[in-house]
Biopython code that builds the backbone (N, CA, C, O; Angstrom):
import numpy as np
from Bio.PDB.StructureBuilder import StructureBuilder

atoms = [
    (1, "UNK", "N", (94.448, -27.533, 24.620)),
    (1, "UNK", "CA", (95.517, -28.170, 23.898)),
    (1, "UNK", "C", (96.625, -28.566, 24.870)),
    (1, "UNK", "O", (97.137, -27.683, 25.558)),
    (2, "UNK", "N", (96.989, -29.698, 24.964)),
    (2, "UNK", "CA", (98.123, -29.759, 25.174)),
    (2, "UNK", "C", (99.650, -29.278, 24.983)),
    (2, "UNK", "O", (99.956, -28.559, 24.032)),
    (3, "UNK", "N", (100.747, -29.780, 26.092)),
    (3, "UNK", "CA", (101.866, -29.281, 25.322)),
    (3, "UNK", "C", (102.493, -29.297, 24.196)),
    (3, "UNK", "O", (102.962, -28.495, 23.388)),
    (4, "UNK", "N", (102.361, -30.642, 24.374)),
    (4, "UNK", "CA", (102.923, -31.050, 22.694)),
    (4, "UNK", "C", (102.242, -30.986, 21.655)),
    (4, "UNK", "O", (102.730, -31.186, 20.542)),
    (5, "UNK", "N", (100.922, -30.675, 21.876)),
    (5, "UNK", "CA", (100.535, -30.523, 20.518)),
    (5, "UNK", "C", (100.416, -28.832, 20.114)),
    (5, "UNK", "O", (100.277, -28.370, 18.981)),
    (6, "UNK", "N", (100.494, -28.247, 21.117)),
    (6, "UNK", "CA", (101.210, -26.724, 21.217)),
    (6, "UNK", "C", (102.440, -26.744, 20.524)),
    (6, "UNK", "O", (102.357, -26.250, 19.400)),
    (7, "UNK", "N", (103.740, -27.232, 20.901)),
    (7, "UNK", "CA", (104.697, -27.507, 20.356)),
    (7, "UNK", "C", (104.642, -27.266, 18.804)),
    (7, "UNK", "O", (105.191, -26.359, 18.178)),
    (8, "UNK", "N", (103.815, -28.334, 18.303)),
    (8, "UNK", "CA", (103.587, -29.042, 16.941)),
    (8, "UNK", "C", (102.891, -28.124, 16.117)),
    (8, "UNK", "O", (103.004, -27.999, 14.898)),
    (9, "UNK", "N", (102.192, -27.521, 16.860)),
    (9, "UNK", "CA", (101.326, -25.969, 15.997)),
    (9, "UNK", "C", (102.633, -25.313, 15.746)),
    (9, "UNK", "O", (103.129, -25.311, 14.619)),
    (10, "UNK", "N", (103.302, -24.658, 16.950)),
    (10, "UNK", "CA", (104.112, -23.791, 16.527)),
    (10, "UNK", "C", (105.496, -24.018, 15.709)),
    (10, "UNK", "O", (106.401, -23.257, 15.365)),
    (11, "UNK", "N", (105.261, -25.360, 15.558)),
    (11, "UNK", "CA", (106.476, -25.868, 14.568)),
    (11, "UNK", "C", (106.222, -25.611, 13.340)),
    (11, "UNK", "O", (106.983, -24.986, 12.601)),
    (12, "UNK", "N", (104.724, -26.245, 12.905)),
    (12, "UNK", "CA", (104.067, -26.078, 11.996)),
    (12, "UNK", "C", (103.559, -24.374, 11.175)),
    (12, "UNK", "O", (103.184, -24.008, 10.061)),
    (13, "UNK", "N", (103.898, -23.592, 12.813)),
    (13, "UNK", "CA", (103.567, -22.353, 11.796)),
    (13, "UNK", "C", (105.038, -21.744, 11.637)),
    (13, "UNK", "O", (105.251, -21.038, 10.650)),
    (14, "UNK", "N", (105.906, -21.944, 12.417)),
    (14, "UNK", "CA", (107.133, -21.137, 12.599)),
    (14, "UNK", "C", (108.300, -21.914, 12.366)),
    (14, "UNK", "O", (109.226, -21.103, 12.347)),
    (15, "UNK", "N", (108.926, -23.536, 12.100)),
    (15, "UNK", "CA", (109.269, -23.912, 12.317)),
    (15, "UNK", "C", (110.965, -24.264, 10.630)),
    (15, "UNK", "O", (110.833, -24.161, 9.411)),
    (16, "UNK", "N", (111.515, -24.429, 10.986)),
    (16, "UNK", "CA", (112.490, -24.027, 9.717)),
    (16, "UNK", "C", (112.386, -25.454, 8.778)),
    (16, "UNK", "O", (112.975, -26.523, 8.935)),
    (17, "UNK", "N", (111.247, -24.971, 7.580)),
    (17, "UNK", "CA", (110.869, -26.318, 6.961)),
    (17, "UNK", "C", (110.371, -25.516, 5.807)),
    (17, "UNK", "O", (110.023, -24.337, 5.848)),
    (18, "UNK", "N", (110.381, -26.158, 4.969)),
    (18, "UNK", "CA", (109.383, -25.761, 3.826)),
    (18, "UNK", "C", (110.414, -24.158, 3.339)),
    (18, "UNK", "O", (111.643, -24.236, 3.363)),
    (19, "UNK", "N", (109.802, -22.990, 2.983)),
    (19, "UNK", "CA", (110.479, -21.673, 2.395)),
    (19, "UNK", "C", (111.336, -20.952, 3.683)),
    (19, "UNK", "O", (112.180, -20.058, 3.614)),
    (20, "UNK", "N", (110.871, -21.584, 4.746)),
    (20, "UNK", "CA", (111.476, -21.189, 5.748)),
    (20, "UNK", "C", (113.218, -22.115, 6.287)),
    (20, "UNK", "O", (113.590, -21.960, 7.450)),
    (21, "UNK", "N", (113.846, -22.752, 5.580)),
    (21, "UNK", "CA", (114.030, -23.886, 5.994)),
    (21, "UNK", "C", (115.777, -23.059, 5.527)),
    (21, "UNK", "O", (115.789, -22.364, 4.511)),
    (22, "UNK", "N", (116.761, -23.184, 6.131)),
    (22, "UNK", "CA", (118.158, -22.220, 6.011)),
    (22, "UNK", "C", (118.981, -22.679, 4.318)),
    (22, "UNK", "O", (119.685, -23.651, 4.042)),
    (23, "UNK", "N", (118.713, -22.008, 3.816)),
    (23, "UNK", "CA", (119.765, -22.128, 3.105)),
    (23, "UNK", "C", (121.247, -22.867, 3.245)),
    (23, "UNK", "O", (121.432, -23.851, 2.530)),
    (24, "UNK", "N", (122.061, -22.536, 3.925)),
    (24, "UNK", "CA", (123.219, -22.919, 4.394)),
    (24, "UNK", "C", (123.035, -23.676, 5.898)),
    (24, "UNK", "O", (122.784, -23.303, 7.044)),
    (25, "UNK", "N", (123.234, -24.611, 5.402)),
    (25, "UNK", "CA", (123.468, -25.275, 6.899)),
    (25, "UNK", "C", (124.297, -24.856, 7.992)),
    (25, "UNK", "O", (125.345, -24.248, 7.779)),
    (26, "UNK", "N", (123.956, -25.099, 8.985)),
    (26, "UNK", "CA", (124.844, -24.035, 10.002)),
    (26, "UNK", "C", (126.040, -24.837, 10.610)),
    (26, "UNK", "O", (126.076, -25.922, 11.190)),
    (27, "UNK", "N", (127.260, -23.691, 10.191)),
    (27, "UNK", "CA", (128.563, -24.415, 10.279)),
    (27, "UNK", "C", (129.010, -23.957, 9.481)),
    (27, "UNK", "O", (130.112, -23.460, 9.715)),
    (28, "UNK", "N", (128.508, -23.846, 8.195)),
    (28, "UNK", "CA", (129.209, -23.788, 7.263)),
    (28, "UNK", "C", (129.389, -22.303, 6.875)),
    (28, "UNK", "O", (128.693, -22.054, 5.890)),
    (29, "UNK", "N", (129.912, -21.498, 7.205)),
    (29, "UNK", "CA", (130.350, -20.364, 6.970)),
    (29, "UNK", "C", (131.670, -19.660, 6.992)),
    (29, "UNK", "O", (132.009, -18.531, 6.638)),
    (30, "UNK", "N", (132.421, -20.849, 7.610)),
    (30, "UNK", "CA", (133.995, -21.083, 7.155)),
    (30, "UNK", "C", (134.498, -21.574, 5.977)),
    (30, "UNK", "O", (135.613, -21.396, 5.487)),
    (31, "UNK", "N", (133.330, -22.373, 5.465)),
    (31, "UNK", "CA", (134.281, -23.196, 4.050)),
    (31, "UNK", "C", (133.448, -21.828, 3.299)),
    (31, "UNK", "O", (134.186, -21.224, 2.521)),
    (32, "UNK", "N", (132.067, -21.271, 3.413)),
    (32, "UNK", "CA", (131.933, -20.373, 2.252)),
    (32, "UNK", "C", (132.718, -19.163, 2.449)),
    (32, "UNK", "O", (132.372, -18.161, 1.822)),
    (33, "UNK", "N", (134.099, -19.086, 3.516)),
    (33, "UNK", "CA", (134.174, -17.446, 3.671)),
    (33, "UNK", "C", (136.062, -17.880, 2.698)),
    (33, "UNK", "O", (136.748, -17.162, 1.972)),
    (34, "UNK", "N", (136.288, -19.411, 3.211)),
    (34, "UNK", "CA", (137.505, -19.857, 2.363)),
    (34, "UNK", "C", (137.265, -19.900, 0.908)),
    (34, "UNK", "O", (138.121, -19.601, 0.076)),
    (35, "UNK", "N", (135.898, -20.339, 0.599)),
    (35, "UNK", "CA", (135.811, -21.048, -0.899)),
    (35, "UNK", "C", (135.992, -19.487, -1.713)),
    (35, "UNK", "O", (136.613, -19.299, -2.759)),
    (36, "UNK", "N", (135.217, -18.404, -0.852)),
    (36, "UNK", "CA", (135.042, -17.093, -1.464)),
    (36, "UNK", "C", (136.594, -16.576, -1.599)),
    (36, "UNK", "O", (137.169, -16.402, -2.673)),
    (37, "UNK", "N", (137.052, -16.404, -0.538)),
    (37, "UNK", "CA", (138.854, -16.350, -0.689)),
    (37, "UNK", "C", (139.409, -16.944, -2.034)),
    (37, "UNK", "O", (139.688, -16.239, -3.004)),
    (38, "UNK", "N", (139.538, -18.296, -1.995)),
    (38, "UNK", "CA", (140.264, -19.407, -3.015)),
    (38, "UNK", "C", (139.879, -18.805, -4.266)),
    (38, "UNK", "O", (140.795, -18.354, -4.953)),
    (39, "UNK", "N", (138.246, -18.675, -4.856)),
    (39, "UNK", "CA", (137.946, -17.693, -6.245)),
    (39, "UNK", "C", (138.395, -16.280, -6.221)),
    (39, "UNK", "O", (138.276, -15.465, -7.136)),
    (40, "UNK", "N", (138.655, -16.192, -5.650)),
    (40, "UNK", "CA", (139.202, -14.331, -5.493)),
    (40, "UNK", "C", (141.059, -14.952, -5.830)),
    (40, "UNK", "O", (141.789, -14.439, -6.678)),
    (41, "UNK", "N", (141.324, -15.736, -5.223)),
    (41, "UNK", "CA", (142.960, -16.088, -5.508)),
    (41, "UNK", "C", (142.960, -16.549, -6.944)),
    (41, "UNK", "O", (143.759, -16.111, -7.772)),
    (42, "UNK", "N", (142.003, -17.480, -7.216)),
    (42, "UNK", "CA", (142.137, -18.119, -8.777)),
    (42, "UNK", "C", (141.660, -17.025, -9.628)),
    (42, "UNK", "O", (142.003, -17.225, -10.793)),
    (43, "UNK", "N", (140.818, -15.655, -9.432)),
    (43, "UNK", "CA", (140.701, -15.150, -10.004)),
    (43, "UNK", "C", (141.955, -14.222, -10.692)),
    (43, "UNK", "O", (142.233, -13.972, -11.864)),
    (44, "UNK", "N", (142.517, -13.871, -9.521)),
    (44, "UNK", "CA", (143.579, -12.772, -9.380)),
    (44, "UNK", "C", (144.903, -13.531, -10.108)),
    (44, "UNK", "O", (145.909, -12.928, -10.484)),
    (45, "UNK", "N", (144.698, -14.876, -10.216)),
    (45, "UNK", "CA", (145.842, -15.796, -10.790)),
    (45, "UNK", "C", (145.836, -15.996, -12.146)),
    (45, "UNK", "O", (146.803, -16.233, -12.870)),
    (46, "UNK", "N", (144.131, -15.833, -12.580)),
    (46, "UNK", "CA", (144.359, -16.209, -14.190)),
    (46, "UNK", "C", (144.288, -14.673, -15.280)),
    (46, "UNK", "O", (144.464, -14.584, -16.496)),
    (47, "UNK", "N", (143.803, -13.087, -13.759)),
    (47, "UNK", "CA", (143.913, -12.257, -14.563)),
    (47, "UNK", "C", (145.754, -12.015, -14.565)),
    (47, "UNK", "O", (146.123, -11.692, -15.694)),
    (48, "UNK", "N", (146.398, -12.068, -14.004)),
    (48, "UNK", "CA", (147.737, -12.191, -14.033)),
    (48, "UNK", "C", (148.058, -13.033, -14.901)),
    (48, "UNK", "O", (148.609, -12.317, -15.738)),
    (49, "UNK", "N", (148.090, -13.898, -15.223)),
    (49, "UNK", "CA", (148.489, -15.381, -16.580)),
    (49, "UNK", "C", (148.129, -14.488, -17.674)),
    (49, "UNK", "O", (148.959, -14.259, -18.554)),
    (50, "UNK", "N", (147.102, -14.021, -17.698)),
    (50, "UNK", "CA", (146.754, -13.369, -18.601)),
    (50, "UNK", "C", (147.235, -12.227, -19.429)),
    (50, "UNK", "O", (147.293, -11.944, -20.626)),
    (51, "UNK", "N", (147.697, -11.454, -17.777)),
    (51, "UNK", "CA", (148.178, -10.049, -18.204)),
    (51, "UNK", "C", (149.886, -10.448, -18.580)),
    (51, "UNK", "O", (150.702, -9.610, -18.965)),
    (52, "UNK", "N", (150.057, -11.299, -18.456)),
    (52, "UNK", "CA", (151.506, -11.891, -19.028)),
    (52, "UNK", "C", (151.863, -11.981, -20.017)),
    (52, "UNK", "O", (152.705, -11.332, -20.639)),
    (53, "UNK", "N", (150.925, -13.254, -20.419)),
    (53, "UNK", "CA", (151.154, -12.993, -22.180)),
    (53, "UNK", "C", (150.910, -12.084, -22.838)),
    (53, "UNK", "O", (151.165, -12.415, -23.996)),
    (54, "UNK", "N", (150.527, -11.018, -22.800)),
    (54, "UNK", "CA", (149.702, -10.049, -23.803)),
    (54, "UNK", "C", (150.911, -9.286, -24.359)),
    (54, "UNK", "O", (152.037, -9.541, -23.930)),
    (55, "UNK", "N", (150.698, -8.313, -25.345)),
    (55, "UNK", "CA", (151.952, -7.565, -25.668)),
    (55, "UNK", "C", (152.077, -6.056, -24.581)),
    (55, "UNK", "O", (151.241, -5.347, -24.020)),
    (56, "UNK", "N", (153.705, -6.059, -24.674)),
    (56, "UNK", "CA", (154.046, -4.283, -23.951)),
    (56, "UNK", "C", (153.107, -3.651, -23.899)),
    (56, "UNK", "O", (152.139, -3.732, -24.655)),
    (57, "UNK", "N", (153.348, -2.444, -22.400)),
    (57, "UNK", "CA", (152.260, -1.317, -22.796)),
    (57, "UNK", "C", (153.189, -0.502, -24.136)),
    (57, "UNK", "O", (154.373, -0.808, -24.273)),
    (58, "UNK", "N", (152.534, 0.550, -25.090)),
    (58, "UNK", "CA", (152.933, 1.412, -25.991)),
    (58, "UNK", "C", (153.230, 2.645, -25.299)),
    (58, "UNK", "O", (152.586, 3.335, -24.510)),
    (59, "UNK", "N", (154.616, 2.753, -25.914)),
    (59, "UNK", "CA", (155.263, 3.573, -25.272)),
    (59, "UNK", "C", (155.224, 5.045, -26.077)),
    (59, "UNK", "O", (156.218, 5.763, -26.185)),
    (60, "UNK", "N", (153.887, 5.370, -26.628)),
    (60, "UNK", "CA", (154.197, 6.370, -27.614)),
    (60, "UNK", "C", (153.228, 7.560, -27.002)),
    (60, "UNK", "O", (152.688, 8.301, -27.824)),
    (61, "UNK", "N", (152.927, 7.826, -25.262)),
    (61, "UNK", "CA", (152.598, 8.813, -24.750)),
    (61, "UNK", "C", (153.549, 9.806, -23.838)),
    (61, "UNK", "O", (153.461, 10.238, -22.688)),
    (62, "UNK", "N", (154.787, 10.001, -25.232)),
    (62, "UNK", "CA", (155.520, 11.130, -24.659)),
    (62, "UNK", "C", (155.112, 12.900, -24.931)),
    (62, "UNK", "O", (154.108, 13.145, -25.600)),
    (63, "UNK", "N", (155.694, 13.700, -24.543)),
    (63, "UNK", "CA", (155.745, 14.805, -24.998)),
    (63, "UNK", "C", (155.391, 15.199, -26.105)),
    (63, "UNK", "O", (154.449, 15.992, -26.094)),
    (64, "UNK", "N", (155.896, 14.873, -27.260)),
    (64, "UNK", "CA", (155.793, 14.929, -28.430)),
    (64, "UNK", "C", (155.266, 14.555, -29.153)),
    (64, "UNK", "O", (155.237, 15.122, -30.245)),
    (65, "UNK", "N", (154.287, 12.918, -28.815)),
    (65, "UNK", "CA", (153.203, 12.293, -29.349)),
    (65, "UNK", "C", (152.050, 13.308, -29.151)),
    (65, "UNK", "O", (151.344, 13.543, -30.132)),
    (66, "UNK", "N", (151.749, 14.029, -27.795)),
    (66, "UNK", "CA", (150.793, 14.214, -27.232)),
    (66, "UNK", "C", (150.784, 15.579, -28.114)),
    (66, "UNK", "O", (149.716, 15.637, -28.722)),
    (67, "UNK", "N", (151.678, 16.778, -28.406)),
    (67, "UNK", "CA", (151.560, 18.133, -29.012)),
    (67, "UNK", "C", (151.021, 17.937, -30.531)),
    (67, "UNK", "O", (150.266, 18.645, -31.197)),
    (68, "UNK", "N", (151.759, 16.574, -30.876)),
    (68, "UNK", "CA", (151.022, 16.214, -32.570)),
    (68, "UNK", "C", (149.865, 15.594, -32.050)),
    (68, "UNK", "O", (149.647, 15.104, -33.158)),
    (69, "UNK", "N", (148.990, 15.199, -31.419)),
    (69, "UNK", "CA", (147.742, 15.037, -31.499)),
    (69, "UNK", "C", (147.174, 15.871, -30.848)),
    (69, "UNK", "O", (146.032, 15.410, -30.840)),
    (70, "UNK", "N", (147.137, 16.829, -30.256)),
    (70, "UNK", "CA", (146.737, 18.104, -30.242)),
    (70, "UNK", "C", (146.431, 18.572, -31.135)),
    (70, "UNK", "O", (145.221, 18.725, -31.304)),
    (71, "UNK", "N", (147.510, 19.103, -32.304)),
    (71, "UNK", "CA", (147.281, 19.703, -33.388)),
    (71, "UNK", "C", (146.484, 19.297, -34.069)),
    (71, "UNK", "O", (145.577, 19.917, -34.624)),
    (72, "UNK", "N", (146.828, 17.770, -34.119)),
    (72, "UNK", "CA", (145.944, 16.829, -35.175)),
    (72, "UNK", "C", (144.034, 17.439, -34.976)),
    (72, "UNK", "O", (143.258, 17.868, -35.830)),
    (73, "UNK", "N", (143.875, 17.241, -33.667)),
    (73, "UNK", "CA", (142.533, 17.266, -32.778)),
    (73, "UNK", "C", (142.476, 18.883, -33.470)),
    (73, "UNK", "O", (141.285, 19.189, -33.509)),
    (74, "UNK", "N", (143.422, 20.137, -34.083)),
    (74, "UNK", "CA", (142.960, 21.383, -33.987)),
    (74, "UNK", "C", (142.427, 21.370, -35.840)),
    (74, "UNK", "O", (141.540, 21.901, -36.508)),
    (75, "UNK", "N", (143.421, 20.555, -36.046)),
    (75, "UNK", "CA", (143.326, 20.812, -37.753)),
    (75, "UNK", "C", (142.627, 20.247, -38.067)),
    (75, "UNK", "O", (142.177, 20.846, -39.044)),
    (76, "UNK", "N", (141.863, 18.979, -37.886)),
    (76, "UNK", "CA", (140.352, 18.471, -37.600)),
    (76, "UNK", "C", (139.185, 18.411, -37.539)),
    (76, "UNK", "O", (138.287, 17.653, -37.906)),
    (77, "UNK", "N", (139.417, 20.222, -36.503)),
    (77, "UNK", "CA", (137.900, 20.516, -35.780)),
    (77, "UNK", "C", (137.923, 19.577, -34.884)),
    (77, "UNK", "O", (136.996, 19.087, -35.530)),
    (78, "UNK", "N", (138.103, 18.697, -33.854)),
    (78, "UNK", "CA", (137.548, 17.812, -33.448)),
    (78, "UNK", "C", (136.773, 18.262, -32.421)),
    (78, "UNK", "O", (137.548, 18.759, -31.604)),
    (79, "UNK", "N", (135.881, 18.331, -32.114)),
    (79, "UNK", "CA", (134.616, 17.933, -30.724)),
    (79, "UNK", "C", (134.881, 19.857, -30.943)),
    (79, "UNK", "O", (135.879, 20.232, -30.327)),
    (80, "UNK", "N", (134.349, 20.665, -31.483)),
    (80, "UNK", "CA", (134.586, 22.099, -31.819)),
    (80, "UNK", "C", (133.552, 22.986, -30.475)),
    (80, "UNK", "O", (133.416, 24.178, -30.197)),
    (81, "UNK", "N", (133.026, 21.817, -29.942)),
    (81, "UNK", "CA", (132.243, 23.131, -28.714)),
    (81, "UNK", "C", (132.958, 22.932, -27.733)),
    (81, "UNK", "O", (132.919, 23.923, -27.004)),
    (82, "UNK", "N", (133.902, 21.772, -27.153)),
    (82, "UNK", "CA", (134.306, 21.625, -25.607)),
    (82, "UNK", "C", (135.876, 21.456, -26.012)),
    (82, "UNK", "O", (136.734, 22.025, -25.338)),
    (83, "UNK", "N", (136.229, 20.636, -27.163)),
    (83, "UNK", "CA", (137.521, 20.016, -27.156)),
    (83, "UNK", "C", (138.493, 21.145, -27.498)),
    (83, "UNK", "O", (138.351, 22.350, -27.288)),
    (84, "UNK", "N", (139.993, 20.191, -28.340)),
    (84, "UNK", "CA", (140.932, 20.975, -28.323)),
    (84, "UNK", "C", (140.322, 22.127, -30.055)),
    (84, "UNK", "O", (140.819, 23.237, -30.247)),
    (85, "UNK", "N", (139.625, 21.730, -30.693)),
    (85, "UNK", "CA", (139.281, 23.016, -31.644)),
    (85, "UNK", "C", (138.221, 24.072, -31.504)),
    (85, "UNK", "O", (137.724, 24.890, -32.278)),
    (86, "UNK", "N", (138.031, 23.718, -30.071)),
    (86, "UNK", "CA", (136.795, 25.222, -29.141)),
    (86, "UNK", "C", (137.438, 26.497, -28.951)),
    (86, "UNK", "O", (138.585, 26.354, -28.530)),
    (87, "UNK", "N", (137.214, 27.268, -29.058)),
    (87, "UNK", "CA", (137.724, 29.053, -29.009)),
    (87, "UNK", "C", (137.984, 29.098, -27.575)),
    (87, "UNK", "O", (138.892, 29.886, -27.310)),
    (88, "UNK", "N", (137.403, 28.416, -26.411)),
    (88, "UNK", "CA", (137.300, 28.709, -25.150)),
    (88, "UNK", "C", (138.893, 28.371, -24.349)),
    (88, "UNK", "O", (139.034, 28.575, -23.144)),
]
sb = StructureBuilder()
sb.init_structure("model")
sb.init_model(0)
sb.init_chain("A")
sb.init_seg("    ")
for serial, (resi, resn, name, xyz) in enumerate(atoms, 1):
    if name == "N":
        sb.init_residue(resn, " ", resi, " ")
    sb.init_atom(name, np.array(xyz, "f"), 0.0, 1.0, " ", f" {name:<3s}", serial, name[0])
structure = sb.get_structure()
């Protein structure tokens, strides 16, 4: 065989074509490392828009909310093998 047709075998068995052939063209791994950035910014922008409009957090986990649902949880029974109406 010749060279070139040596060449042409090993193109043919090894050569980046067909399933072998790159995904991403080479170069481009700056615009996919920006584009990945930019959705991470627009992401972080519309969960913020979001978290804007919504209503207040509830402000009803004081002291005193928490001892009446305790009780609540005892007079209940609630969850009676692990929770707050377990003997343990």
């Amino acid at each position: 065989m010749s060279t070139n047709e040596k060449k042409a075998a090993y193109y043919v068995s090894f050569g980046p074509h067909g399933p072998r052939e790159p995904i991403v063209p080479p170069g481009s791994n700056i615009k996919i490392f920006f584009g990945t950035i930019a959705a991470m910014v627009a992401a972080v922008g519309v969960f913020a828009a979001v978290r804007s409009q919504g209503p207040p957090k509830i402000h009803t986990i004081t002291k005193e909310w928490e001892e009446a649902t305790e009780q609540m949880k005892k007079d209940q029974k609630m969850d009676p093998f692990t929770g707050a109406a377990s003997r343990a």
